[in-house]
Phi, psi and omega in degrees: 000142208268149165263154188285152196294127188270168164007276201288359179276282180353283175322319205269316183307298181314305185322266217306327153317295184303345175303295203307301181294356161274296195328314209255358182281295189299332183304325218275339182290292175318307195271316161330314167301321196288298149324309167311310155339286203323309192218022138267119197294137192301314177279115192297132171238345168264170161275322198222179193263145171243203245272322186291322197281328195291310214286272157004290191280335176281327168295324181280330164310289205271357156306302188292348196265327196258357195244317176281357163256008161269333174295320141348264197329302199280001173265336174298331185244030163052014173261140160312158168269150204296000000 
């Protein structure tokens, strides 16, 4: 039977929870700008975004996801890139 976590496991648990969620705040931020930038025209001529733009952000959204969970993997598994 495993023992229960003491304090300082705890604390370290919490640190490393609280890394992750500034980590994951700032990635989601970094890629809202870098896509907004990207594909949204500086001068608004709508309310709302249209097919092209919608189009845009879903491709770049989804570039940016695939592209920061391969950078994961290869940092995870110690291999040099390809």
């Amino acid at each position: 039977m495993a023992a229960p976590p003491s304090a300082l496991d705890k604390e370290q648990i919490f640190g490393m929870a609280e890394k992750e969620m500034e980590y994951r705040v700032e990635l989601f931020n970094k890629m809202t700008q870098t896509c907004f930038n990207k594909c949204v025209e500086n001068r608004y001529k709508e309310s709302e975004l249209n097919m092209g733009e919608n189009s845009c952000i879903d491709r770049c959204v989804s570039k940016y996801w695939h592209v920061t969970n391969l950078i994961g993997q290869l940092l995870g598994s110690g291999k040099p890139p390809m």
